[in-house]
C-alpha positions in Angstrom: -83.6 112.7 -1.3 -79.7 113.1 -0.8 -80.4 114.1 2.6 -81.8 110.6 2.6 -79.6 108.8 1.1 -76.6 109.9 3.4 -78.3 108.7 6.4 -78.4 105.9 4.7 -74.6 106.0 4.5 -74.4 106.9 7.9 -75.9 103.8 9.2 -74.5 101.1 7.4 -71.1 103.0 8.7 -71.9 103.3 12.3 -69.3 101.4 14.5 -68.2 99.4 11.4 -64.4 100.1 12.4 -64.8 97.7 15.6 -64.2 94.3 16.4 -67.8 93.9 16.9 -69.8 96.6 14.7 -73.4 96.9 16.0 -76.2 95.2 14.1 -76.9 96.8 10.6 -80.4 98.5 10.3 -80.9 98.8 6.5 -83.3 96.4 4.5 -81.7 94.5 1.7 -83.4 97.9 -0.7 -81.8 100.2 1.2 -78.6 98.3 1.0 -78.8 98.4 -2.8 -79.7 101.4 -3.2 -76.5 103.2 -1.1 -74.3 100.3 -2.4 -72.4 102.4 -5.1 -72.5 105.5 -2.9 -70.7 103.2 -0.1 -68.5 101.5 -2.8 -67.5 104.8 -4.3 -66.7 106.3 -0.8 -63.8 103.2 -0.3 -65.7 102.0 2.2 -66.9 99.0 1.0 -64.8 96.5 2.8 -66.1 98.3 6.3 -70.0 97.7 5.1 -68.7 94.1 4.6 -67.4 93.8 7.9 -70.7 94.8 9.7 -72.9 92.9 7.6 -70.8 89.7 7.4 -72.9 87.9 10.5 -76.2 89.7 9.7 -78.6 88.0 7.0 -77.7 90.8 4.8 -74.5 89.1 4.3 -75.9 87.2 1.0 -77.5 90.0 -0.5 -75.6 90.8 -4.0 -74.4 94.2 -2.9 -73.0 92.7 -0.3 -71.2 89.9 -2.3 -69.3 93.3 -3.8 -68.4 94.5 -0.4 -67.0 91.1 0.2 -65.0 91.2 -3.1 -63.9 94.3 -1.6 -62.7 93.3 1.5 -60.6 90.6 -0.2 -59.1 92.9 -2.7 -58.0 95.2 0.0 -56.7 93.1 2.2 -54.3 91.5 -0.7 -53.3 95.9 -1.3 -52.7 96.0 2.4 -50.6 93.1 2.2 -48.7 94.7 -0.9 -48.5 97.7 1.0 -46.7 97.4 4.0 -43.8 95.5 1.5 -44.0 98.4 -0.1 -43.5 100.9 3.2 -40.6 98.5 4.1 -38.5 98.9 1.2 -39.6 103.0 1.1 -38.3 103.2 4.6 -35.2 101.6 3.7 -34.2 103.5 1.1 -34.7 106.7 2.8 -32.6 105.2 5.6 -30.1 104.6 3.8 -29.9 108.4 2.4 -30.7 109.7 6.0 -33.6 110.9 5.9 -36.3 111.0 8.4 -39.5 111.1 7.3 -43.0 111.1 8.5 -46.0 108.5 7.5 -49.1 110.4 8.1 -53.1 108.6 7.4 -52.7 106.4 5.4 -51.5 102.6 6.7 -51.4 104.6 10.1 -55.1 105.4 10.2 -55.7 101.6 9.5 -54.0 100.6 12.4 -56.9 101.8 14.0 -59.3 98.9 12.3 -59.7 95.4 13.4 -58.0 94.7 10.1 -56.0 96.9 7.7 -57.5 95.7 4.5 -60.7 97.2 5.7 -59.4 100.7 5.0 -58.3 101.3 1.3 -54.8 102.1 0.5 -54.0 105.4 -1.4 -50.6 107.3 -2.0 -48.2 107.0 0.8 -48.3 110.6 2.6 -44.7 111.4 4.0 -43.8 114.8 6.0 -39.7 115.3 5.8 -38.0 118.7 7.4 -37.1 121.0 4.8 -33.4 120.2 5.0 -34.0 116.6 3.6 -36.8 117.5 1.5 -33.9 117.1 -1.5 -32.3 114.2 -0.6 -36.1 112.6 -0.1 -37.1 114.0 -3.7 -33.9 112.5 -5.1 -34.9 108.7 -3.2 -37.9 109.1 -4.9 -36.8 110.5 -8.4 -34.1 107.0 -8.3 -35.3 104.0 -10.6 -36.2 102.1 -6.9 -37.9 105.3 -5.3 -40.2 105.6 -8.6 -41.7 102.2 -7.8 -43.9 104.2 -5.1 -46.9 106.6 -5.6 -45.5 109.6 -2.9 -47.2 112.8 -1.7 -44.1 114.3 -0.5 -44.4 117.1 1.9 -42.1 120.1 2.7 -42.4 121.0 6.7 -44.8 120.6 8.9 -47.1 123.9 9.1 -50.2 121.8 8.3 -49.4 119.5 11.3 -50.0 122.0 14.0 -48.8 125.0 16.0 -45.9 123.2 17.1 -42.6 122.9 16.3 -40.7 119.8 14.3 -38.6 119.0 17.4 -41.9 118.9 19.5 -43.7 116.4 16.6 -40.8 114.3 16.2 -40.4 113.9 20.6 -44.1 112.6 20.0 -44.0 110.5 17.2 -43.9 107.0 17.4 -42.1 104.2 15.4 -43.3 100.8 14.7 -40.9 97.7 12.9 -42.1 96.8 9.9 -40.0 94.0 8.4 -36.5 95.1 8.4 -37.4 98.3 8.3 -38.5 101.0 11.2 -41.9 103.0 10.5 -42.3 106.5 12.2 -45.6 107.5 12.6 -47.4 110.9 14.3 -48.1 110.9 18.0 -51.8 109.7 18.7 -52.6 113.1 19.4 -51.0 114.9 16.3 -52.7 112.2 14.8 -55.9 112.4 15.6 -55.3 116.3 15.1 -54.8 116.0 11.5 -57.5 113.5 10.1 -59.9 116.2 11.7 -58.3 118.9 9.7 -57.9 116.7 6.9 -61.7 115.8 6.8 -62.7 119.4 7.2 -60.5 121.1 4.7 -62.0 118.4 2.0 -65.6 119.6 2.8 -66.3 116.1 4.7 -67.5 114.2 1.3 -66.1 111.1 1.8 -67.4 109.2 4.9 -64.3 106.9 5.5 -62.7 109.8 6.7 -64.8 110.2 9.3 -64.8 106.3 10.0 -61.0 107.4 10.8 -61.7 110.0 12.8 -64.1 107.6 15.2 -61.7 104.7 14.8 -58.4 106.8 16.2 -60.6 108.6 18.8 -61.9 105.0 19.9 -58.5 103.4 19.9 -56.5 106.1 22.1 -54.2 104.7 24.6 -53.9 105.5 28.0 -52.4 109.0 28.6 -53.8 110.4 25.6 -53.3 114.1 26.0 -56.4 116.6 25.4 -55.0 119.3 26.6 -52.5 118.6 23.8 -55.3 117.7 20.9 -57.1 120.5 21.5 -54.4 123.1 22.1 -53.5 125.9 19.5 -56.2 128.2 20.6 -59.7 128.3 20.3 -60.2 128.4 16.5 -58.5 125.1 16.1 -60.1 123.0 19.1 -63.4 124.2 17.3 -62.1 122.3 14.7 -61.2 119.3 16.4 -64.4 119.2 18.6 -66.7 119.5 14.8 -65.1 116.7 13.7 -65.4 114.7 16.7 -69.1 115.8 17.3 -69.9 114.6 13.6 -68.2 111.5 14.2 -70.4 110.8 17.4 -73.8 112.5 15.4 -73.8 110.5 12.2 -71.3 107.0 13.2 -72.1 107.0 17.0 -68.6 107.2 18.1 -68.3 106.4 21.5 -66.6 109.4 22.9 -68.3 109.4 26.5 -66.0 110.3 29.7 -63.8 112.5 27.3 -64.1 116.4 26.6 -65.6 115.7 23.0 -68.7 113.7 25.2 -70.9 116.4 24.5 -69.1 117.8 20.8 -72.3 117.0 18.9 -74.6 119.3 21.2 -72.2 122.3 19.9 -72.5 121.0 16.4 -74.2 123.8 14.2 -77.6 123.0 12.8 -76.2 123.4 9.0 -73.6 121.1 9.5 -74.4 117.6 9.6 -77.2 118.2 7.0 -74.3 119.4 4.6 -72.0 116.4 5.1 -75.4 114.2 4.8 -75.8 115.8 1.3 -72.2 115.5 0.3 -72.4 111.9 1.1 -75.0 111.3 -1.0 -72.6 111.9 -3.9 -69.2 110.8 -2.4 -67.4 110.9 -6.0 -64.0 112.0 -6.8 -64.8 113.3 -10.3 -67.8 115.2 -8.3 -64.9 116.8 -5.8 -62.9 120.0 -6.6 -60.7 120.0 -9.3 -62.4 117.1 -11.0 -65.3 119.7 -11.5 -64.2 122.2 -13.1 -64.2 122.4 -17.3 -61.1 123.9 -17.6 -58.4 126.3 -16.3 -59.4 129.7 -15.6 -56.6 130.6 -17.6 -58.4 129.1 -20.6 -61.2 131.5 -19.8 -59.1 134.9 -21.1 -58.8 134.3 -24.5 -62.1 132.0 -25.2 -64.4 133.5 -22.0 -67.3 131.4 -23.2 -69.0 128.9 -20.4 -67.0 131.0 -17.7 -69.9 131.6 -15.7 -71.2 128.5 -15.5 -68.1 126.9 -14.4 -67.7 129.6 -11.8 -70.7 128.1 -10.6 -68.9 124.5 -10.2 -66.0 126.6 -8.3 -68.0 127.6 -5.3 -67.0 126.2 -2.0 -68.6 124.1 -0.1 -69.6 125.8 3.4 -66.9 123.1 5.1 -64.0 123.9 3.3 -64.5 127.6 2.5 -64.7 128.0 6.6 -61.7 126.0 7.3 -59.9 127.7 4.4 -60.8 131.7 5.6 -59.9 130.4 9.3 -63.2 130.4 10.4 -65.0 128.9 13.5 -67.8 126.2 12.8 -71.0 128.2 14.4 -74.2 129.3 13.6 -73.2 132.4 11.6 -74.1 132.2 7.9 -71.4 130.7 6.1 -71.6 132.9 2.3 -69.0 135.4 4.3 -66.7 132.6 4.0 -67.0 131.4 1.1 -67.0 134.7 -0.6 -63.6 135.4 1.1 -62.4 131.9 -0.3 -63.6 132.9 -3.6 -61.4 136.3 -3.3 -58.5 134.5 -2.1 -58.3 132.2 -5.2 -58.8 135.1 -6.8 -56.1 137.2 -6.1 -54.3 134.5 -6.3 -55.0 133.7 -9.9 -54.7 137.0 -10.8 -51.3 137.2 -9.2 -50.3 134.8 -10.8 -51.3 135.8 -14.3 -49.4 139.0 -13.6 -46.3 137.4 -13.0 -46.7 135.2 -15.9 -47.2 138.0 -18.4 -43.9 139.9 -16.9 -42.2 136.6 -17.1 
């Protein structure tokens, strides 16, 4: 059944990022019944977007998605004033930062209310991480909901002088917008999607928008550099993106990505989007800290239950390769890591 009902996500998804999505194939039931799954996900502007010339368009879920699509467009509106005076501000203090997703992985849709807007992810180099902390800690900095990020491991294999040669800046008002290369780009909402297990489906709408958008002298060499583990990645992401939303990825390396595509995985991201909830997402899950569990150890197995991995995530987290191998090897080392972790942790909170 939740096998089911993802495909059903899956296809009131596919191609809904262009100009001119294909023709929806869902019955009005089928719309109801995935409308909260599709609602939950964020992506209910993009199911309004494909149905809006179809006769589906007056079906009551799809009066929601419409409502959607208003409301988001008004946030994107709200957001790029927003971005503006953020830019500004760190301007003015010198530093440098780095928009990442976000407003940049809408600039991939016809529209950029059709993607939802979350916190504003910036990237700054480690020397202005404190002047960038203190813009944000000022009464006009606390005004914006930041994820503020120290360095650039999680970017790639390269270096910041060779991400900041690539990235790209775009006006926005008064104000000057620096965004990643397409192909750091591109890179990232591939990791991104795979490190969260793949459980929300809009991320993989981005992944098919930004590999559909590409300009001229997009680099592949350059996307799938880093060695073999990481263009494994890259091609995973891509080939779901072609499997379940049909991206059109033909006359590029990634044309045949979904033939390499293990057999466990598009069933697991079919399942996970069956139930595309935050508070059904890692931490949201778990009862309490594990910490809690040494003095009152009661309901510690059962919640060690909720803090399994996900194949997806525990495969990107050991630095694994996305094959036909089992993936419990994986998730077991994940479960170690934390482990250690923890117990690390503990130790050097009891000597403290």
């Amino acid at each position: 059944m939740k096998s089911s009902q993802g495909n059903l996500v899956a296809s009131a998804l596919k191609g809904a990022w262009r100009v001119e999505p294909p023709a929806a194939s869902l019955s009005a039931g089928e719309l109801n019944l995935v409308a909260p799954l599709l609602d939950a996900s964020g992506a209910g502007a993009l199911a309004w977007w494909k149905l809006r010339r179809s006769p589906l368009r007056d079906a009551e879920s799809a009066r929601g998605f419409r409502e959607s699509y208003r409301l988001q467009t008004l946030r994107a509106a709200v957001r790029e004033g927003e971005l503006e005076s953020l830019f500004a501000l760190l301007d003015v203090e010198g530093v440098d930062a780095l928009l990442v997703k976000g407003w940049d992985a809408a600039r991939a849709y016809p529209e950029q209310g059709l993607r939802p807007t979350g916190d504003i992810d910036l990237y700054v180099r480690s020397s202005q991480y404190a002047a960038a902390r203190e813009v944000l800690k000022s009464p006009e900095g606390r005004r914006f909901w930041v994820d503020l990020h120290e360095g650039f491991g999680e970017l790639g294999r390269d270096g910041v002088d060779e991400l900041y040669a690539r990235s790209r800046l775009f006006p926005l008002g008064g104000s000057r917008v620096r965004v990643l290369g397409e192909e750091d780009h591109l890179r990232l909402l591939c990791f991104h999607l795979l490190r969260h297990g793949a459980w929300r489906p809009l991320w993989l709408c981005d992944v098919a928008a930004a590999v559909e958008s590409h300009g001229e002298g997009f680099d592949w060499g350059l996307l799938l550099g880093g060695g073999h583990r990481r263009a494994n990645w890259v091609m995973s992401a891509l080939g779901l993106a072609q499997s379940l939303l049909g991206a059109n990825v033909e006359g590029t390396p990634a044309a045949r990505a979904r033939r390499s595509l293990p057999r466990w995985l598009v069933p697991v991201v079919l399942e996970r989007w069956a139930r595309p909830y935050a508070t059904e997402q890692a931490p949201y899950t778990q009862r309490a800290p594990m910490r809690a569990y040494l003095r009152r150890p009661h309901g510690v197995w059962h919640d060690l239950r909720r803090r399994w991995p996900g194949p997806v995530e525990a495969t990107v987290a050991a630095g694994g390769r996305f094959d036909a191998l089992p993936r419990w090897p994986f998730q077991l080392i994940n479960c170690f890591t934390r482990t250690a972790h923890f117990l690390a942790g503990t130790g050097k909170a009891a000597a403290d």
